[in-house]
N, C-alpha and C positions, 0 to 999 in steps of 0.2 A: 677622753676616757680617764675615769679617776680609776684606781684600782684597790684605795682604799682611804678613810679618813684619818687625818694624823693625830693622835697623840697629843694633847697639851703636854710642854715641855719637854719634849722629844730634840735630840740632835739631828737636827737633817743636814743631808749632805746630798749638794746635787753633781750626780752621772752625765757624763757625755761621752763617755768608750776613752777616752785620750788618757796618755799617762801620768797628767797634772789632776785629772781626777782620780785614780788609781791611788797617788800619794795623799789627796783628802779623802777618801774613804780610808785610809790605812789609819791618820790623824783623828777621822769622825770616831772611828770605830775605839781607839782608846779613851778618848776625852769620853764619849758614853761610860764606858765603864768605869772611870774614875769617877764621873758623878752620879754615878749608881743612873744612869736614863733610859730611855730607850730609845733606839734609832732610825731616823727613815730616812730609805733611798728614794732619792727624788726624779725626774724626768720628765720635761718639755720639751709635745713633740710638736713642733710650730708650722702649721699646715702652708703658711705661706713661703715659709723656706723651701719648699719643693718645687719653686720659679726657677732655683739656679741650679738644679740636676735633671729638670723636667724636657726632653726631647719633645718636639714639635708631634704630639699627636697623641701623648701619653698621657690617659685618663688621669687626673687627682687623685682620685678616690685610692687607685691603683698602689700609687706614690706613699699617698696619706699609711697606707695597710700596712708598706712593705715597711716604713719608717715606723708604726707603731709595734710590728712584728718584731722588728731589729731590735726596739728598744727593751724589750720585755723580755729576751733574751740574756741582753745586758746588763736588766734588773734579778735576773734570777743566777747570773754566774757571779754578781756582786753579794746578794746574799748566801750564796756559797760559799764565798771568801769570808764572809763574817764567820759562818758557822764554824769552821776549821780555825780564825783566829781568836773566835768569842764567844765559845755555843749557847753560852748562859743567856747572851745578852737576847731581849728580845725586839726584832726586826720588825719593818712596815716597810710598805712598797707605795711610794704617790706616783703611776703616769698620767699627765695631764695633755691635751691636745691645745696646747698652748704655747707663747714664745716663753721661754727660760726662766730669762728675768720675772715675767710678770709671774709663773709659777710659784721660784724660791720666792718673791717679794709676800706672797698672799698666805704661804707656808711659815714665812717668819713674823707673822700677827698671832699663831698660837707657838712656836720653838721659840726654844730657850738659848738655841744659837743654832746659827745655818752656817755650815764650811763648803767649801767650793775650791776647787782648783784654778791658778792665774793663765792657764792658755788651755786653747781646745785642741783639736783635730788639724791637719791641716793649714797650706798657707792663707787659703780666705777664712777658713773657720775659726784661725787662731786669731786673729784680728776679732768675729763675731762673738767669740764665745770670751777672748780676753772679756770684750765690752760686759759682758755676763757679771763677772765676778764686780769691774766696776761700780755697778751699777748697784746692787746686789747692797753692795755694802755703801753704796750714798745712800740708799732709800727702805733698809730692813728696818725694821721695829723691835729687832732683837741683833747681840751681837753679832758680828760675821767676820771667821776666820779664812782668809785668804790663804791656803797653803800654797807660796813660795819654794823655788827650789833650793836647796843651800850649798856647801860644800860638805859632802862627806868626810868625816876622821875631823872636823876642824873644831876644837873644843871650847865649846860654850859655856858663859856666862850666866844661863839664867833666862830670867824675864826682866825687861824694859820696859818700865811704861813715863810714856809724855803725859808731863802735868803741867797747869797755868798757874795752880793757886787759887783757882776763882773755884764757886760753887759746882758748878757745869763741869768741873772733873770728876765730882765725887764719883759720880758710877763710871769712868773710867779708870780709879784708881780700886776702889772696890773690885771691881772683875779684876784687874791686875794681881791683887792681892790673892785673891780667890785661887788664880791662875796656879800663882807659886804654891802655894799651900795644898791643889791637888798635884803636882807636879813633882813636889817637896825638890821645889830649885829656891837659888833665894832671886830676891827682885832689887834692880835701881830705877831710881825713880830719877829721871832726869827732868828740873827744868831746863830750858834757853832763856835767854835775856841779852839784849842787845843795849849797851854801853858806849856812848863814844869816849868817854875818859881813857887815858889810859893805863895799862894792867894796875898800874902802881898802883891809879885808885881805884881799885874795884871792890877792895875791901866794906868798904861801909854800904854799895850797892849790894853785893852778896849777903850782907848780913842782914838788911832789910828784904831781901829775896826769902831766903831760908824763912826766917819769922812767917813770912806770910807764908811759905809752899809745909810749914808744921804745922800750923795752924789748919789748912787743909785736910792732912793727915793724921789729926786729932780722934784718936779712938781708934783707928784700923790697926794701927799695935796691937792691942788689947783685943780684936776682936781675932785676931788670927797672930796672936802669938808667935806660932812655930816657923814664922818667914821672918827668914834671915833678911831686913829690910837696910837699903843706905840710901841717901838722896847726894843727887850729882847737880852743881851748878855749872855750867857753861856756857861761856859768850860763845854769837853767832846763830845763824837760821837756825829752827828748830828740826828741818826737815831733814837739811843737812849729816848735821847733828845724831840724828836719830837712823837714815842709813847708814853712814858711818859705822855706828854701833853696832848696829843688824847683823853684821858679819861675824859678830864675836854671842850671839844670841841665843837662846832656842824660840822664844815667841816677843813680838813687838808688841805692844797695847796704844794705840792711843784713838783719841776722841774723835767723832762726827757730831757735827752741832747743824742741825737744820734749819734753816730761816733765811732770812735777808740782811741782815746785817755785816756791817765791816768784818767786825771780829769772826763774825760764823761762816765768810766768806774764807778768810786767809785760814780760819783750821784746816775749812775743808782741803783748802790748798795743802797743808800740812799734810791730813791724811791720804792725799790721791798720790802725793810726791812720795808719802813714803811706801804704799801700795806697789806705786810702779817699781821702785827701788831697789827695796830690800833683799838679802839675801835667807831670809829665813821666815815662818808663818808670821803674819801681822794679825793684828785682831781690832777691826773695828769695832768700836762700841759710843753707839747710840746716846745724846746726853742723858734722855728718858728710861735708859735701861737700868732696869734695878734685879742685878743678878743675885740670883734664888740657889739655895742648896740644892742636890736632886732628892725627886720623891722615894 
């Protein structure tokens, strides 16, 4: 059951009842507002997940009702919470009788970003619903901000985004950019680079780094001015690297490249490592993504 059609470039954010979505609806609901959007709650209610609570004799259909009753519940005391923190903002409601994933994945071909919370409900459903978010953000067509837990009172840095240099970051550093600029935090742009010389000579490898990672960065100065931008070179994994930093953060940015190849291989590596990792929201973004102001 749909309960309504979504919104071209709408922020959706998908509901599961758990407290890891409670914190991405709190995150969906402001980023809407910063980019002037509008927002939908989402929910996949996945008929064959009712195998692992179904007692020996209990009709589906029964099952199927009670879970879509529950959920719509869920969706209407979430858009409650909007209205008391955002009443301007205007809300949409998607239930789908469907698994999750496949829900948010078919939601994020017309959103202009889907956020999700990193664990679900539960000791078996944190495990099903983490694989949610996973997934989510390997195979959206639109950004997907992962809200992560952090440390409260721990004073942040900013936005971070991983960059290579090469073409296939631009709409990774563009959304980064974008990020700071609604956020008005500034941004470091960090690449990695692995060297076996050592430190002493790293100089002329750096120097040929930067060249190429400004080169990349050419015009996003100028297109967004008011972000206080610096770029950070650093030997060693990038994944590494980029948790590390997480900690001192308020959002991560970096790439999903889809394909077969080596290189779109190890990013992916990059971005699941840094998904599991971090201590603060990550934002994958799509190499296809080309973020839009809101309407």
């Amino acid at each position: 059951m749909e309960t309504t059609a979504i919104p071209s470039g709408s922020v959706v954010v998908g509901l599961d009842g758990s407290p890891s979505a409670e914190r991405a609806l709190e995150w969906a609901i402001d980023q809407a507002q910063l980019e002037s959007r509008q927002l939908t709650l989402a929910h996949g209610v996945d008929p064959s997940g009712s195998v692992w609570v179904d007692p020996v004799g209990l009709d589906h259909r029964v099952v199927l009702e009670a879970l879509q009753a529950d959920a719509e519940v869920m969706l209407d005391q979430a858009r409650e919470q909007v209205a008391r923190r955002a009443p301007d903002l205007v809300v949409h409601q998607v239930l789908r009788t469907s698994d999750a994933r496949v829900t948010l994945l078919e939601l994020s071909e017309q959103a202009a970003m889907v956020v999700v919370g990193s664990r679900g409900r539960g000791p078996i459903k944190t495990l099903l619903l983490g694989s949610v978010s996973l997934a989510v953000s390997r195979e959206a067509r639109c950004p997907v901000v992962v809200v992560r837990p952090g440390n409260p009172g721990t004073v942040r840095n900013g936005v971070l985004v991983g960059a290579d240099g090469t073409d296939r970051s631009l709409a990774t550093l563009e959304f980064a950019y974008r990020q700071a600029a609604l956020h008005r935090l500034p941004l470091t742009i960090m690449h990695c680079f692995w060297d076996a010389r050592p430190a002493t000579e790293e100089e002329p490898v750096a120097s040929d780094v930067r060249l190429v990672l400004a080169e990349s960065l050419a015009g996003l100065g100028e297109r967004f001015p008011e972000v206080q931008a610096r770029t950070e070179l650093v030997r060693g994994m990038a994944d590494e690297r980029l948790v590390r930093a997480s900690q001192r953060m308020d959002l991560v940015v970096v790439g999903a490249h889809h394909g077969g190849t080596l290189t779109t291989l190890l990013y992916g590596s990059i971005a699941n490592a840094v998904l599991e990792h971090a201590t603060c929201p990550v934002a994958i973004v799509p190499e296809s993504a080309v973020p839009e102001s809101g309407d």
